[in-house]
N, C-alpha and C positions, 0 to 999 in steps of 0.2 A: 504494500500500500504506500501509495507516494505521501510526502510532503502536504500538497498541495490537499489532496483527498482527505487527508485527517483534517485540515483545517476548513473545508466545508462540512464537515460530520460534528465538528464542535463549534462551532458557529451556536450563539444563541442568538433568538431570532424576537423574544418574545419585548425586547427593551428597543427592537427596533422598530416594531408595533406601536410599543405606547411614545418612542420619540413624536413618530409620524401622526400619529393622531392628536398628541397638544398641542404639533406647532401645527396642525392644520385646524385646529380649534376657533383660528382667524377666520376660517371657510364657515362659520358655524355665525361670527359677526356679522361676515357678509351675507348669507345668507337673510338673516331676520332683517337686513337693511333691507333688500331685495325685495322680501314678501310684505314686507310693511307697506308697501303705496299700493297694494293691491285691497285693501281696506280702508285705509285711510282716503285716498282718493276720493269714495264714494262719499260720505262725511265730507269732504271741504265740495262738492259738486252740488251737494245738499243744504249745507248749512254755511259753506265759509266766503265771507264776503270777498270774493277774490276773483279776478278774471280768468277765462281759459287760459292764457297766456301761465299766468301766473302759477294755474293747479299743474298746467304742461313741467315746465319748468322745476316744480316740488318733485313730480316724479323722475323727468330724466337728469337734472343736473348730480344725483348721485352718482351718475355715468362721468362727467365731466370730473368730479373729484379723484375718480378712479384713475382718468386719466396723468391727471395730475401727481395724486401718486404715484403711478407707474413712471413716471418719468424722471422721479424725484429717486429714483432706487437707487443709480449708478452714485449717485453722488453722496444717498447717505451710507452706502454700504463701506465705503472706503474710511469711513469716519467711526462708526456705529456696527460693534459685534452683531450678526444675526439676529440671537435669540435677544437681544436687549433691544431692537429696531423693534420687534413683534411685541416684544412687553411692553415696550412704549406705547405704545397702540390707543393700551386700556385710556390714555390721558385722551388721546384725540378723540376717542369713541365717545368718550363721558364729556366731551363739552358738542358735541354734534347730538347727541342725544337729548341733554340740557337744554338747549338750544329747540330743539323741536318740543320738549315739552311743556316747556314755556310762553308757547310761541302763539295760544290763543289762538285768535283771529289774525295774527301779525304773518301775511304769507314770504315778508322777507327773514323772517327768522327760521322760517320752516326750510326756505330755499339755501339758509347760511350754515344750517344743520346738516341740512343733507349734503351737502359740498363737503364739507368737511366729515361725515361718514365716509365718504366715498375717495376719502383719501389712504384711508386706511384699508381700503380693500384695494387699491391697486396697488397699495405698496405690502399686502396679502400675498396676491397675485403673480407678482413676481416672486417675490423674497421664499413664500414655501415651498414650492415645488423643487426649489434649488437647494434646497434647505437639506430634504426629504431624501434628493437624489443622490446629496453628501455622505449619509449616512446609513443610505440601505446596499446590501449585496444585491450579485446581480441576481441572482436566484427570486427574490420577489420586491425588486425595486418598483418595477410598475403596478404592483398590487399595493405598494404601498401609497404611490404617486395620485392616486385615484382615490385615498380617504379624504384628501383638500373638498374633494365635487363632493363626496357623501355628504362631507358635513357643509356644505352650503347646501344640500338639500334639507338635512337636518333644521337648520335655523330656518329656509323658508315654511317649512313644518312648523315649528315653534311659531312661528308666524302667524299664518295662516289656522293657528289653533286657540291661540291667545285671541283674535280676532274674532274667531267662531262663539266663543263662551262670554267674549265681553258682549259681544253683540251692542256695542254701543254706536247710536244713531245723530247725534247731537254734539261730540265731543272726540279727541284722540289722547287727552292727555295722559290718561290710567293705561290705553293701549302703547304710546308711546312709552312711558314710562314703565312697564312690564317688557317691552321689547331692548327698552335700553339696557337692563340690568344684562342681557347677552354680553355688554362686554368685559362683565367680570370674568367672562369664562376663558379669559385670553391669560387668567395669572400664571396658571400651569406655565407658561412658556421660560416663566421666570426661570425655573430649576431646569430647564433642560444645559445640557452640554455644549458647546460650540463643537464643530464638526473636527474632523480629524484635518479636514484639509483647510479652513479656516487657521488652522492651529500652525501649522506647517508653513501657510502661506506668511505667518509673523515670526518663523525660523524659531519655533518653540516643538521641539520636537517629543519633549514628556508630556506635554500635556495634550497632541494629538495622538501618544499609544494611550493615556489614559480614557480620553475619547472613543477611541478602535474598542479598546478591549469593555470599556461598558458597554458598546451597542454590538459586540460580537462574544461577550463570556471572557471572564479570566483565565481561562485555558485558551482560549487563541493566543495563536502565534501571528503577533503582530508584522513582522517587521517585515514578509514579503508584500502586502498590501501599502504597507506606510514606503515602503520603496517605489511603488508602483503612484501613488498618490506625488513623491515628491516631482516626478517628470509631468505630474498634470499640473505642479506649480510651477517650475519653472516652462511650462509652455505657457501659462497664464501670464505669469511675467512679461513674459517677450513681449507678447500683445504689438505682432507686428501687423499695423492694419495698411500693409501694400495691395498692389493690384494684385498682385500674384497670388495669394493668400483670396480674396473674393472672386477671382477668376474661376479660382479650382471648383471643376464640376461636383464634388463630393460635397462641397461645403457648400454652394449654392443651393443643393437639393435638400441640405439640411435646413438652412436659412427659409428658404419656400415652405417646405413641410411643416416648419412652426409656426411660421406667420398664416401659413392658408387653413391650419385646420383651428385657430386662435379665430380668424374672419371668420372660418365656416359656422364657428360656434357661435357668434353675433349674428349672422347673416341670416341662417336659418327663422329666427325669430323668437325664440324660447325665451329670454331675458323680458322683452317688449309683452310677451300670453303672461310673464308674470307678474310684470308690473301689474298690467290690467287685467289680473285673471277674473277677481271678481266681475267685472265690467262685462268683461269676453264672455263669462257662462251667464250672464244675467240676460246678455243682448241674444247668442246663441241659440239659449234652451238648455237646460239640463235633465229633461226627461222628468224624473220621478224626485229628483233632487233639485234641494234648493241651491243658487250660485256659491253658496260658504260651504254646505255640504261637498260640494263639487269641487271646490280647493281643498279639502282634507285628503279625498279622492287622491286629487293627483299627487298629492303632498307625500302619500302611502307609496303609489308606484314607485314614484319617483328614486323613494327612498330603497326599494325592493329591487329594483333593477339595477342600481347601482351599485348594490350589493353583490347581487347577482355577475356584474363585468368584474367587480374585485377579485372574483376566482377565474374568471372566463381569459383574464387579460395576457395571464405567463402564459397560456395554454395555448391558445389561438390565437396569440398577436396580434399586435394592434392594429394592422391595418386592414386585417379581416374584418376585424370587432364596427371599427371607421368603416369599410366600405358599407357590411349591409345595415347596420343603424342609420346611416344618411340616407341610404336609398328608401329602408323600408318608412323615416321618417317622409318622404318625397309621395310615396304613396297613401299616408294617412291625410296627409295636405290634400289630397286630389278628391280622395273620397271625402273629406270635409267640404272642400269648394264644390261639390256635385250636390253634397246638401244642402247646399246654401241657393244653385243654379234651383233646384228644385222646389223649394220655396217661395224662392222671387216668382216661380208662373203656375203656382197652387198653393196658396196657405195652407191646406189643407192639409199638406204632406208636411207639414209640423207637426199635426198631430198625430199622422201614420205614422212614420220615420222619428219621433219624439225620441229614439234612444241614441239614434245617429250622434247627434253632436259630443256629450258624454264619451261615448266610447270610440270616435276618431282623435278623440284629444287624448284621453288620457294614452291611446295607445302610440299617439304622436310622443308625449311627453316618455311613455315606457321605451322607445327603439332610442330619444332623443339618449339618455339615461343609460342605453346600452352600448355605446360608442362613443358618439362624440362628445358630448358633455365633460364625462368624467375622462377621457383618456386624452382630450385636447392639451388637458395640463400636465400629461405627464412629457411632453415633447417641451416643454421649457427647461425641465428637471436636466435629461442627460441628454437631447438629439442634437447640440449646438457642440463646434468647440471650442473647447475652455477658455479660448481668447476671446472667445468674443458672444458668449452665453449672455452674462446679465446685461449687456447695451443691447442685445438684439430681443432676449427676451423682455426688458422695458420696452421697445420697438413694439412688439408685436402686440403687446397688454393695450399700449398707449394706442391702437390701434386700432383692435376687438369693443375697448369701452370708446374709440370715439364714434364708432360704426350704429353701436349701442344707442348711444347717447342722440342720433342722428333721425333712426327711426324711434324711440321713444316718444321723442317732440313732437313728430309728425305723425305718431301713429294713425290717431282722431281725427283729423283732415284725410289724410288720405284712405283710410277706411270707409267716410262719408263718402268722398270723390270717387272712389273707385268702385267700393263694392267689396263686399266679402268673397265674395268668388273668384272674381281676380287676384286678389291679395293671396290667397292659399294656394292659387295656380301659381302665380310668381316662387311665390316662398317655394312650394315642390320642388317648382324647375332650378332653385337654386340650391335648393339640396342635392340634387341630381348630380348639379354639376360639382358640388364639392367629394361626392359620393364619387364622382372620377378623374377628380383629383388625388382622392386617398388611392383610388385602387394603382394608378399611374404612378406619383411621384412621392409620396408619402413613403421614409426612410422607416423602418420598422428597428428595434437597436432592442428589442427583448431578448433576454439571458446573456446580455453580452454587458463589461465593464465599464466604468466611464475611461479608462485607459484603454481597454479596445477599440471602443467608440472614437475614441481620439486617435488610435491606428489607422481608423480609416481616414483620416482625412490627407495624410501625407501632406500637411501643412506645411509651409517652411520655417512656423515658431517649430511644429511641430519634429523635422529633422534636426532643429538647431538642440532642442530638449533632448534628443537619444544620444548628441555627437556629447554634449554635457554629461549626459548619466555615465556613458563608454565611460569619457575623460576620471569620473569621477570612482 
């Protein structure tokens, strides 16, 4: 038995479980940010002396904060350890919350709230997935990479349930203020570990095998990994941003792969059905169920099918998982706009077909759930390389939330202008095409290391890093 074999057999696995699910605890803020204007909304359209303009605005500029955060990551990271960026959090979360609960009938307090929520989930956004992908093996790095999306499905739950029981019709501040307390749930992040390569990359070599050896057992044998980790710093270092280096077709396909399935995840429309979910199943139909029954619905799927890809993802790859979730998402879009074409030239088949809408959503939402959603984020973690991971993955966040934040705005207009049927035919066809993007150009990097990963690119940091390890 080799070397190498014993140290996969002692591998513990179970501290790298609970790393990944505190620091994706953030996913769990974001969330409740998410699903809170899907209640709230109908409240200020009801009762708040406020212009469309203004209620528009409450729901998408949480988009805009995001992006802002994400943009802000390159620059606090160099400053600011990881896990102390994430525990910082709690400070911004608790005056963005404050702020909305405060905020009465005042809709620029609501709008200065949410901006600054939504700073802290871009700077989520980036920061965990990279986090995650520091410190899991490759054995089940993408299953871990995929707790960040459960627990933002998690908090739009928590959302979307606190909503259902308050059932308040006149007011949000009891709901606001139930949804705020979410960001105590960011303290765990406090006691987590900086990662091994973190540790390394400040030429601290004890306390990145102390790092290794918690989230791998004190029976591992550190030092062929922390060997392997130190040639992904000093390729980091180099951080030579020449032509030659974005020329390269490997690194371009990775660069593509993470930005297009980050847009496809915005694009499709899921973020926008949640803002408005309530709205969406009130205007729709929901059959036998009322529009807040109907977000617990999907609130459950959601959570179930995500589950479900968490074990499906080492197994069958991700870009399996990505092709037919986008496609089959493409086809629950069709059969909704077909209900809708149906309607507009017989009321009548609302009441025939009354289960249609319900159960083309929730199953939009279940395939959304079993691909792309959750596995989008796991190509921020390890499909870039290491020189140029967090500027491209802020790139790509800054991106996805301005895409976001784009239809948001306009959801309401264009929904009136256009029509329901066209809108779902659009969205299809653009699931389609992102469903052959994944199958085409989307790098697939499961079971493999961040230092394989970084073999393939045959970079010229990355020759300069092996002619250094030789030398060394």
């Amino acid at each position: 038995m080799t070397s190498a074999s014993i140290n996969v057999t002692e591998i513990r696995k179970l501290n790298q479980y609970l790393g990944a699910f505190v620091a994706s605890l953030g996913g769990f803020a974001l969330g409740v940010s998410l699903g809170w204007n899907s209640s709230a909304i109908v409240v200020f359209k009801n009762h708040l002396d406020a212009s469309a303009t203004e209620i528009g605005l409450i729901g998408g500029l949480l988009n805009a904060g995001a992006c802002l955060g994400a943009i802000l990551v390159p620059f606090l990271l160099g400053k600011i350890p990881p896990t102390t960026l994430m525990f910082s959090m709690i400070h911004v979360l608790a005056v963005g919350w404050i702020l909305i609960c405060i905020a009465d009938h005042k809709a620029i307090l609501f709008i200065i709230g949410r901006v600054i929520c939504g700073i802290s989930s871009g700077i989520f956004c980036v920061i965990v997935p990279i986090y995650i992908a520091e410190i899991a093996c490759k054995e089940i790095r993408g299953r871990l990479l995929t707790i960040f999306h459960l627990l933002i499905n998690c908090g739009v739950m928590y959302a979307f349930s606190m909503a259902h029981i308050l059932e308040e019709h006149e007011t949000v501040w009891r709901y606001s203020s139930i949804c705020g307390i979410a960001c105590l749930s960011i303290a765990p992040t406090k006691l987590l570990p900086e990662t091994p390569l973190y540790h390394l990359s400040r030429n601290d070599e004890s306390n990145a095998e102390k790092s290794l050896k918690w989230y791998r057992g004190d029976t591992y044998d550190v030092q062929h990994e922390i060997s392997e980790m130190k040639r992904l710093v000093l390729a980091e270092r180099s951080r030579k941003w020449s032509l030659k280096v974005i020329r390269n077709r490997r690194v371009l396909r990775s660069i593509a792969s993470c930005i297009g399935v980050i847009v496809g995840q915005h694009v499709c429309g899921v973020n926008m059905m949640i803002f408005y979910a309530l709205t969406l199943f009130e205007t729709t139909g929901s059959g036998e169920l009322t529009g807040s029954e109907q977000t617990l619905v999907v609130g459950v799927v959601q959570i179930l099918a995500t589950l479900l890809v968490t074990f499906l993802v080492d197994i069958l790859g991700r870009r399996i998982l990505l092709t037919l979730s986008t496609m089959l998402m493409g086809v629950f879009l069709i059969l909704l706009g077909w209900f809708f074409s149906l309607r507009e030239a017989d009321p009548e088949y609302d009441d025939i077909y009354f289960w249609m809408p319900p159960a083309w959503i929730i199953l939009f939402f279940a395939a959304f759930n079993l691909g792309l959603g959750p596995i989008a984020w796991t190509f921020l973690g390890d499909t870039l390389p290491i020189e140029l991971r967090t500027p491209v993955t802020s790139f790509a966040v800054t991106l996805g939330w301005l895409i976001s934040l784009m239809a948001t705005l306009t959801f309401e207009e264009i929904f009136i202008s256009v029509g329901g049927t066209k809108i779902m035919w659009l969205s299809a066809a653009g699931c389609w095409l992102v469903a052959l993007f994944c199958a085409i150009l989307v790098m697939d990097v499961t079971g493999k290391s961040l230092v394989e990963v970084q073999q393939r690119f045959a970079t010229e940091s990355q020759g300069e890093t092996e002619r250094n390890s030789e030398e060394t």
